[in-house]
N, C-alpha and C positions, 0 to 999 in steps of 0.2 A: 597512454594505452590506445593504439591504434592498432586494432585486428586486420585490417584492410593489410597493412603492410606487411604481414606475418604468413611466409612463405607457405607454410602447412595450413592457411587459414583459406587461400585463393583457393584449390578446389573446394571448399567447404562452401563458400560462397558463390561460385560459380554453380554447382550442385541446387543449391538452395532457390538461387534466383532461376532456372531453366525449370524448377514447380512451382514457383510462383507467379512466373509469365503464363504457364498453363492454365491454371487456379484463376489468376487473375482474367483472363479472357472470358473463362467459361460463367465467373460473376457479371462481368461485362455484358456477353447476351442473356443471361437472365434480368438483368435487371430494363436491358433492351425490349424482350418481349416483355415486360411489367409495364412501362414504359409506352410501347403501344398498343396495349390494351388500352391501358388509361386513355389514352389521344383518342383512337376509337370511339371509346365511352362519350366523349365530349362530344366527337364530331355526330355521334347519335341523336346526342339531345342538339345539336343548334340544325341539324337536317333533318328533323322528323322520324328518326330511325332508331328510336330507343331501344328496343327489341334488338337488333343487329349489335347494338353497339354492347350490350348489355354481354351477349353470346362471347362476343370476341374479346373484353375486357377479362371475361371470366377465363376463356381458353389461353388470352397471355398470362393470367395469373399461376394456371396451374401449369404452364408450361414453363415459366421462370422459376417455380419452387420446386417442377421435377428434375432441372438442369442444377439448381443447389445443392439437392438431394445426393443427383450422382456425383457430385464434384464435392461433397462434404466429408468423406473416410479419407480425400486426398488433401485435404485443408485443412482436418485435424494432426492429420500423421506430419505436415510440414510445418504446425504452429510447435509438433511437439520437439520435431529437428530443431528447429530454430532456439529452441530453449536449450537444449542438454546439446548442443555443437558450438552456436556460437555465446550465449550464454554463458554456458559450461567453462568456455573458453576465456573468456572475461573475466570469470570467477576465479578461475588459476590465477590468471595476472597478479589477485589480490590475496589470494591463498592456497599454496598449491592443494591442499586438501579440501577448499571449499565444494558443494555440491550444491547445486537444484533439483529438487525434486515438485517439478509442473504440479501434482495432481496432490499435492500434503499442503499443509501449510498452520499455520498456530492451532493451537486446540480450541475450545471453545472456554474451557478449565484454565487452559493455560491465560487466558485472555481478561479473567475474571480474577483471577490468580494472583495479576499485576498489582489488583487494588487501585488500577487509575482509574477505573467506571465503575461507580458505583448503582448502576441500572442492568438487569438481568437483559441480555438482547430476546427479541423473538423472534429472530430471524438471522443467521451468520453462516457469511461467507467469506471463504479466505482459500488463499492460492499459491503459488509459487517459493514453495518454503526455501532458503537456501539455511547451510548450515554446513558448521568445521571448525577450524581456527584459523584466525590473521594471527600470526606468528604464534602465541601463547596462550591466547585469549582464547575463550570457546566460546562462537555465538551462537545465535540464527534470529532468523526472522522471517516475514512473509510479508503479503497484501492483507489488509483485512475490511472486511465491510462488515460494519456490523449496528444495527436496528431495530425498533421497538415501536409496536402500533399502539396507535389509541381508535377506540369505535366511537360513532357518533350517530344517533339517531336522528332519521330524517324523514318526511311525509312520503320520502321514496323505501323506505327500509332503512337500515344498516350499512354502515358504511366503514370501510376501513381505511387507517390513512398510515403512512410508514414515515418515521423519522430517524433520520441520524443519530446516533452512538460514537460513531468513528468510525472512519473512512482514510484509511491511509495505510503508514509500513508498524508493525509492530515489532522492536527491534529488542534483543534478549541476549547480556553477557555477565562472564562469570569475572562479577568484582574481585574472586579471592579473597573474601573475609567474608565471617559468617556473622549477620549483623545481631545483635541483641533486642532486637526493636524494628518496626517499620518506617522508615522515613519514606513521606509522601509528597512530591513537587508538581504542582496543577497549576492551569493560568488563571491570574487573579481577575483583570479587568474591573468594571466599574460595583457588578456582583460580590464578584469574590472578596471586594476591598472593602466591602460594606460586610459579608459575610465574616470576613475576621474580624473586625469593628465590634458585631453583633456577638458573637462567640465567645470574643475575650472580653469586653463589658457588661452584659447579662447571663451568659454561662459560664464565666470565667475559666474556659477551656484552654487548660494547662499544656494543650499538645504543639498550641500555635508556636513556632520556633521563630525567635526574631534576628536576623541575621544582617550583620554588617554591610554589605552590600546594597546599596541604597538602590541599583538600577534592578537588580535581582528582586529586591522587594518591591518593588512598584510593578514587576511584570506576573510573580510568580506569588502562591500562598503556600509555605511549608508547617507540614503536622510531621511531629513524631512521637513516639513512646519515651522514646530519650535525647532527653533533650540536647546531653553533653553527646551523646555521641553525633546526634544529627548534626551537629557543629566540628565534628572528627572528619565524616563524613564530606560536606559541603565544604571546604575549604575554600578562602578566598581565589585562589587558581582555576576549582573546579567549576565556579558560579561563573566565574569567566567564559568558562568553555562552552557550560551550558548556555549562556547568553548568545556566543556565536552560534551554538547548532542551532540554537531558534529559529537562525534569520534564512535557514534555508528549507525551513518548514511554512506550506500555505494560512496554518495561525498559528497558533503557541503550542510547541509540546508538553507535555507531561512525563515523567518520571518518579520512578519509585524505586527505592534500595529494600530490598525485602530479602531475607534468607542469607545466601550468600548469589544474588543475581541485584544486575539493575535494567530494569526494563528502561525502554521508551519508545514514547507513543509521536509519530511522528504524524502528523493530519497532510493528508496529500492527494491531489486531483486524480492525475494519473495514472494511467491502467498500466504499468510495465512488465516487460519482457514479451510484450505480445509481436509477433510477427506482421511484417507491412502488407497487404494483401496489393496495392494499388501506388506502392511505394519503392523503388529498385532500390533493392539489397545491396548492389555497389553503388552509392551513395555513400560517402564517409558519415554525413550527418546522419544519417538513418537510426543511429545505434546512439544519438548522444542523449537524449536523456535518462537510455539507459544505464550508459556510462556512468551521467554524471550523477545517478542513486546512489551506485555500485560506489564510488569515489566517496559520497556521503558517508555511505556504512564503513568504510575506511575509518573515516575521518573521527568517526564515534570513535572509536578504538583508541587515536592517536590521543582525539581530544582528553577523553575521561582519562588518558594513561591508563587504560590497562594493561598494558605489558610491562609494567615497570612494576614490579612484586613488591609493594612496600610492607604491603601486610600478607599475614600466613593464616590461612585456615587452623580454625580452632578443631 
Protein backbone atom coordinates (compact mmCIF):
# COMPACT_ATOMS: atom_id res chain seq x y z
CA UNK A 1 0.00 0.00 0.00
CA UNK A 2 1.84 2.86 -1.32
CA UNK A 3 -0.41 6.08 -1.66
CA UNK A 4 2.56 8.22 -2.84
CA UNK A 5 2.38 6.19 -6.05
CA UNK A 6 -1.42 6.49 -6.68
CA UNK A 7 -2.09 8.83 -9.47
CA UNK A 8 -5.45 10.53 -7.89
CA UNK A 9 -3.42 10.61 -4.61
CA UNK A 10 -0.31 13.24 -6.06
CA UNK A 11 -2.66 16.33 -6.05
CA UNK A 12 -4.02 15.29 -2.69
CA UNK A 13 -0.68 15.39 -1.35
CA UNK A 14 0.71 18.25 -3.16
CA UNK A 15 -2.55 20.31 -1.78
CA UNK A 16 -1.86 18.99 1.75
CA UNK A 17 1.93 19.77 1.88
CA UNK A 18 1.62 23.78 0.18
CA UNK A 19 -0.75 24.17 4.14
CA UNK A 20 1.48 22.56 5.84
CA UNK A 21 4.64 24.46 4.64
CA UNK A 22 2.30 27.49 5.66
CA UNK A 23 1.26 26.23 9.11
CA UNK A 24 4.62 25.03 9.57
CA UNK A 25 6.39 28.32 9.20
CA UNK A 26 3.97 30.33 11.01
CA UNK A 27 4.66 27.62 14.25
CA UNK A 28 8.34 28.38 13.38
CA UNK A 29 8.12 32.16 14.19
CA UNK A 30 6.10 31.66 17.02
CA UNK A 31 7.92 29.45 18.64
CA UNK A 32 11.06 31.95 17.55
CA UNK A 33 9.57 34.85 19.35
CA UNK A 34 8.99 32.41 22.49
CA UNK A 35 12.45 31.64 22.01
CA UNK A 36 13.70 35.17 22.24
CA UNK A 37 11.87 36.38 24.91
CA UNK A 38 13.34 33.51 26.83
CA UNK A 39 17.16 34.70 25.66
CA UNK A 40 16.07 38.23 26.71
CA UNK A 41 14.93 36.98 30.11
CA UNK A 42 18.40 35.49 30.63
CA UNK A 43 20.45 38.19 29.17
CA UNK A 44 18.44 40.37 31.85
CA UNK A 45 19.25 38.64 34.86
CA UNK A 46 23.31 38.12 33.81
CA UNK A 47 23.38 42.23 32.77
CA UNK A 48 21.44 43.72 35.58
CA UNK A 49 18.37 44.34 33.52
CA UNK A 50 15.62 42.33 35.06
CA UNK A 51 12.94 44.68 34.39
CA UNK A 52 13.85 44.86 30.58
CA UNK A 53 14.15 41.38 30.22
CA UNK A 54 11.03 40.47 32.14
CA UNK A 55 8.98 43.19 29.49
CA UNK A 56 10.20 41.54 26.59
CA UNK A 57 10.12 37.84 27.65
CA UNK A 58 6.40 38.57 28.35
CA UNK A 59 5.75 40.43 24.85
CA UNK A 60 7.62 37.29 22.94
CA UNK A 61 5.37 35.15 24.77
CA UNK A 62 2.07 36.74 23.91
CA UNK A 63 3.19 37.39 20.57
CA UNK A 64 4.11 33.65 19.84
CA UNK A 65 0.55 32.47 21.25
CA UNK A 66 -1.13 35.30 19.06
CA UNK A 67 0.65 33.88 15.91
CA UNK A 68 -0.75 30.19 16.96
CA UNK A 69 -3.97 31.69 17.61
CA UNK A 70 -4.23 32.88 14.18
CA UNK A 71 -2.66 29.92 12.35
CA UNK A 72 -4.85 27.42 14.60
CA UNK A 73 -8.59 27.25 12.48
CA UNK A 74 -5.80 26.47 9.61
CA UNK A 75 -4.23 23.58 11.48
CA UNK A 76 -7.23 22.09 12.54
CA UNK A 77 -9.01 22.21 9.15
CA UNK A 78 -5.58 20.60 7.63
CA UNK A 79 -5.10 17.76 10.54
CA UNK A 80 -8.87 17.13 9.61
CA UNK A 81 -7.82 16.85 5.54
CA UNK A 82 -5.27 14.70 6.40
CA UNK A 83 -7.44 12.30 8.09
CA UNK A 84 -10.71 11.88 5.68
CA UNK A 85 -8.23 12.38 2.17
CA UNK A 86 -5.30 10.50 2.97
CA UNK A 87 -6.51 8.37 5.65
CA UNK A 88 -9.78 7.92 3.98
CA UNK A 89 -7.74 6.74 1.27
CA UNK A 90 -5.73 4.00 3.19
CA UNK A 91 -8.81 2.82 4.58
CA UNK A 92 -10.22 1.97 0.95
CA UNK A 93 -7.09 -0.05 0.25
CA UNK A 94 -8.28 -2.27 3.15
CA UNK A 95 -11.97 -1.88 2.69
CA UNK A 96 -13.76 -0.22 0.11
CA UNK A 97 -16.43 0.77 2.54
CA UNK A 98 -14.23 1.40 5.57
CA UNK A 99 -14.58 5.09 7.13
CA UNK A 100 -12.95 7.60 9.61
CA UNK A 101 -14.65 9.56 11.39
CA UNK A 102 -11.82 12.25 13.37
CA UNK A 103 -14.17 13.52 16.08
CA UNK A 104 -16.22 9.83 17.28
CA UNK A 105 -14.47 7.19 18.46
CA UNK A 106 -15.59 3.92 21.21
CA UNK A 107 -18.10 4.96 23.69
CA UNK A 108 -17.36 4.97 27.15
CA UNK A 109 -20.23 1.86 27.40
CA UNK A 110 -19.03 0.43 24.75
CA UNK A 111 -15.52 0.36 26.40
CA UNK A 112 -16.88 -1.15 29.69
CA UNK A 113 -18.94 -3.41 27.75
CA UNK A 114 -15.80 -5.29 26.68
CA UNK A 115 -15.45 -6.76 30.25
CA UNK A 116 -11.70 -6.39 29.83
CA UNK A 117 -11.32 -3.49 32.57
CA UNK A 118 -12.71 -4.19 35.35
CA UNK A 119 -12.18 -0.30 36.81
CA UNK A 120 -14.79 2.44 36.06
CA UNK A 121 -12.39 5.21 34.16
CA UNK A 122 -12.59 8.89 35.50
CA UNK A 123 -11.43 10.44 32.95
CA UNK A 124 -11.90 9.02 28.76
CA UNK A 125 -10.74 9.99 25.75
CA UNK A 126 -10.93 8.43 22.57
CA UNK A 127 -10.63 9.56 18.74
CA UNK A 128 -10.51 8.60 15.43
CA UNK A 129 -13.18 6.00 15.18
CA UNK A 130 -12.78 4.01 11.91
CA UNK A 131 -15.46 1.59 11.00
CA UNK A 132 -17.21 -0.87 7.78
CA UNK A 133 -16.24 -4.19 6.62
CA UNK A 134 -12.95 -6.05 5.39
CA UNK A 135 -14.63 -8.03 3.18
CA UNK A 136 -17.61 -9.58 5.45
CA UNK A 137 -16.64 -9.00 8.72
CA UNK A 138 -18.11 -5.84 10.44
CA UNK A 139 -15.65 -3.93 12.51
CA UNK A 140 -14.52 -0.66 14.17
CA UNK A 141 -12.29 0.59 16.38
CA UNK A 142 -10.64 3.76 17.73
CA UNK A 143 -7.64 5.35 20.01
CA UNK A 144 -8.64 5.13 23.49
CA UNK A 145 -7.06 6.69 26.55
CA UNK A 146 -8.58 5.79 29.31
CA UNK A 147 -7.79 6.71 33.49
CA UNK A 148 -8.68 6.77 37.08
CA UNK A 149 -7.34 9.03 39.92
CA UNK A 150 -6.58 8.60 43.31
CA UNK A 151 -6.31 11.65 46.04
CA UNK A 152 -3.81 11.97 48.55
CA UNK A 153 -3.53 14.28 51.25
CA UNK A 154 -0.73 16.42 52.00
CA UNK A 155 0.69 19.42 54.48
CA UNK A 156 0.13 21.32 51.07
CA UNK A 157 -3.70 20.26 50.48
CA UNK A 158 -5.08 17.64 48.21
CA UNK A 159 -3.67 16.23 45.56
CA UNK A 160 -4.76 14.49 42.58
CA UNK A 161 -2.73 11.93 40.63
CA UNK A 162 -3.94 10.16 37.20
CA UNK A 163 -3.29 6.63 36.34
CA UNK A 164 -3.48 4.36 33.30
CA UNK A 165 -6.46 2.06 32.52
CA UNK A 166 -5.43 1.62 28.95
CA UNK A 167 -3.91 3.54 26.54
CA UNK A 168 -3.89 2.12 22.99
CA UNK A 169 -6.62 0.84 19.88
CA UNK A 170 -9.72 -0.71 21.09
CA UNK A 171 -10.59 -3.05 18.19
CA UNK A 172 -14.37 -4.63 17.79
CA UNK A 173 -15.63 -7.53 15.28
CA UNK A 174 -18.56 -9.38 14.58
CA UNK A 175 -17.63 -13.26 15.31
CA UNK A 176 -20.98 -14.45 13.68
CA UNK A 177 -22.07 -16.69 16.62
CA UNK A 178 -23.89 -15.62 19.49
CA UNK A 179 -21.96 -16.81 22.34
CA UNK A 180 -23.86 -18.52 25.38
CA UNK A 181 -21.53 -17.25 27.98
CA UNK A 182 -18.54 -14.66 28.28
CA UNK A 183 -15.16 -15.87 27.62
CA UNK A 184 -12.57 -13.51 28.96
CA UNK A 185 -8.55 -13.52 27.79
CA UNK A 186 -6.28 -10.99 29.93
CA UNK A 187 -2.36 -11.15 30.57
CA UNK A 188 -1.25 -13.32 33.23
CA UNK A 189 2.30 -12.37 34.19
CA UNK A 190 3.68 -13.08 37.69
CA UNK A 191 0.05 -11.49 39.34
CA UNK A 192 -2.09 -13.11 37.32
CA UNK A 193 -0.32 -16.66 37.78
CA UNK A 194 -0.60 -16.39 41.36
CA UNK A 195 -4.18 -14.93 40.91
CA UNK A 196 -5.35 -18.22 39.25
CA UNK A 197 -3.10 -20.32 41.75
CA UNK A 198 -5.26 -18.35 44.38
CA UNK A 199 -8.76 -18.73 42.93
CA UNK A 200 -8.73 -22.15 41.88
CA UNK A 201 -7.13 -23.37 45.36
CA UNK A 202 -8.94 -21.34 47.88
CA UNK A 203 -12.08 -20.31 46.04
CA UNK A 204 -12.12 -23.04 43.96
CA UNK A 205 -13.31 -20.75 41.00
CA UNK A 206 -14.98 -22.91 38.41
CA UNK A 207 -14.51 -20.28 35.56
CA UNK A 208 -10.69 -20.69 35.25
CA UNK A 209 -10.58 -22.46 31.78
CA UNK A 210 -7.50 -24.62 31.46
CA UNK A 211 -6.43 -24.90 27.97
CA UNK A 212 -4.00 -27.10 25.93
CA UNK A 213 -1.71 -24.61 24.87
CA UNK A 214 1.17 -24.46 27.14
CA UNK A 215 2.62 -21.07 25.58
CA UNK A 216 -0.96 -19.55 25.61
CA UNK A 217 -1.22 -20.42 29.33
CA UNK A 218 1.89 -19.16 30.53
CA UNK A 219 1.16 -15.63 28.76
CA UNK A 220 -2.63 -15.40 29.12
CA UNK A 221 -5.37 -16.25 32.22
CA UNK A 222 -8.86 -17.53 30.67
CA UNK A 223 -12.42 -17.31 32.56
CA UNK A 224 -15.55 -18.47 31.21
CA UNK A 225 -19.22 -19.32 32.08
CA UNK A 226 -18.73 -22.16 29.79
CA UNK A 227 -16.45 -24.01 30.00
CA UNK A 228 -17.09 -26.43 26.75
CA UNK A 229 -17.77 -23.71 24.81
CA UNK A 230 -14.67 -21.55 25.90
CA UNK A 231 -12.71 -24.47 24.43
CA UNK A 232 -15.13 -24.36 20.90
CA UNK A 233 -14.28 -21.07 21.12
CA UNK A 234 -10.31 -21.00 21.57
CA UNK A 235 -9.21 -23.59 19.25
CA UNK A 236 -5.75 -24.77 19.13
CA UNK A 237 -5.34 -22.47 15.60
CA UNK A 238 -6.84 -19.53 17.26
CA UNK A 239 -4.50 -19.34 20.51
CA UNK A 240 -2.00 -19.46 17.79
CA UNK A 241 -3.02 -16.43 16.14
CA UNK A 242 -3.63 -14.77 19.24
CA UNK A 243 -0.13 -15.38 20.37
CA UNK A 244 1.22 -13.76 17.16
CA UNK A 245 -1.14 -10.61 17.36
CA UNK A 246 0.52 -10.24 20.81
CA UNK A 247 3.80 -9.62 19.46
CA UNK A 248 2.82 -6.51 17.80
CA UNK A 249 1.31 -5.07 20.79
CA UNK A 250 3.63 -2.63 23.24
CA UNK A 251 2.47 -5.52 26.36
CA UNK A 252 0.08 -8.10 26.21
CA UNK A 253 -3.40 -7.76 24.79
CA UNK A 254 -6.57 -8.72 26.11
CA UNK A 255 -9.78 -10.19 24.54
CA UNK A 256 -13.11 -11.05 25.19
CA UNK A 257 -15.92 -13.08 23.15
CA UNK A 258 -19.10 -11.62 24.65
CA UNK A 259 -22.62 -11.58 22.75
CA UNK A 260 -21.84 -12.27 19.42
CA UNK A 261 -18.64 -9.72 19.06
CA UNK A 262 -14.86 -10.13 20.02
CA UNK A 263 -13.29 -7.25 21.22
CA UNK A 264 -9.49 -6.47 21.57
CA UNK A 265 -7.63 -4.37 23.57
CA UNK A 266 -4.50 -3.65 21.82
CA UNK A 267 -1.97 -1.39 24.59
CA UNK A 268 -0.03 1.10 22.15
CA UNK A 269 2.15 4.28 22.53
CA UNK A 270 1.35 6.02 19.57
CA UNK A 271 -0.85 8.82 18.81
CA UNK A 272 -2.10 7.88 14.95
CA UNK A 273 -3.49 9.31 12.03
CA UNK A 274 -2.24 12.65 13.25
CA UNK A 275 -0.80 14.93 10.55
CA UNK A 276 3.15 15.93 10.48
CA UNK A 277 3.14 19.62 11.30
CA UNK A 278 7.23 19.77 10.76
CA UNK A 279 7.40 16.76 8.76
CA UNK A 280 6.95 16.68 4.52
CA UNK A 281 4.01 14.98 3.39
CA UNK A 282 6.09 13.59 0.43
CA UNK A 283 8.23 11.61 2.35
CA UNK A 284 7.20 7.87 1.60
CA UNK A 285 7.93 7.07 5.43
CA UNK A 286 5.80 9.67 6.75
CA UNK A 287 2.67 7.58 6.72
CA UNK A 288 4.24 4.14 7.77
CA UNK A 289 3.27 3.56 11.01
CA UNK A 290 0.21 4.52 10.06
CA UNK A 291 0.18 2.09 7.45
CA UNK A 292 1.50 -0.46 9.44
CA UNK A 293 -1.82 -0.13 12.34
CA UNK A 294 -4.06 -0.01 9.43
CA UNK A 295 -2.15 -3.46 8.04
CA UNK A 296 -2.50 -4.82 12.00
CA UNK A 297 -6.28 -4.33 11.86
CA UNK A 298 -6.23 -6.30 8.75
CA UNK A 299 -4.31 -8.80 10.05
CA UNK A 300 -6.99 -9.21 13.11
CA UNK A 301 -9.46 -10.17 10.63
CA UNK A 302 -7.26 -12.70 8.71
CA UNK A 303 -5.73 -13.87 11.91
CA UNK A 304 -9.05 -14.79 13.95
CA UNK A 305 -10.72 -16.03 10.34
CA UNK A 306 -13.41 -14.01 10.39
CA UNK A 307 -14.47 -14.19 7.10
CA UNK A 308 -14.57 -17.75 6.79
CA UNK A 309 -18.43 -18.32 8.23
CA UNK A 310 -18.09 -21.39 10.07
CA UNK A 311 -20.72 -20.72 12.50
CA UNK A 312 -24.33 -19.10 11.85
CA UNK A 313 -26.07 -16.71 14.21
CA UNK A 314 -28.64 -18.23 16.43
Amino acid sequence: MDLHNQPEMVSVFNELETSRLHIAKQHTRAYWSMGIGAACLFGGFLFGLVEVGVVLVIIGLITGFIMLALVGSKTSAYKLDFKHKVIGAALRELGENLQINPQSGISERDFMDSRLFSQTPDRYKTEDLVHGKIDKTQIHFAEVHAEYKTETRTKNGKQTHWHDIFKGIIFCADFNKHFSSITVVKPKGFGGAFGKWFSQNVFGNKNIVELENVDFDKMFITESGDQVEARYILTPSLMEKLLELNQYANSTISVSFIWSNVYIAFPLNHNYFEAPIFKSLLNADVLEKDLNMLRLMRHVVEELDLNTRIWTKE
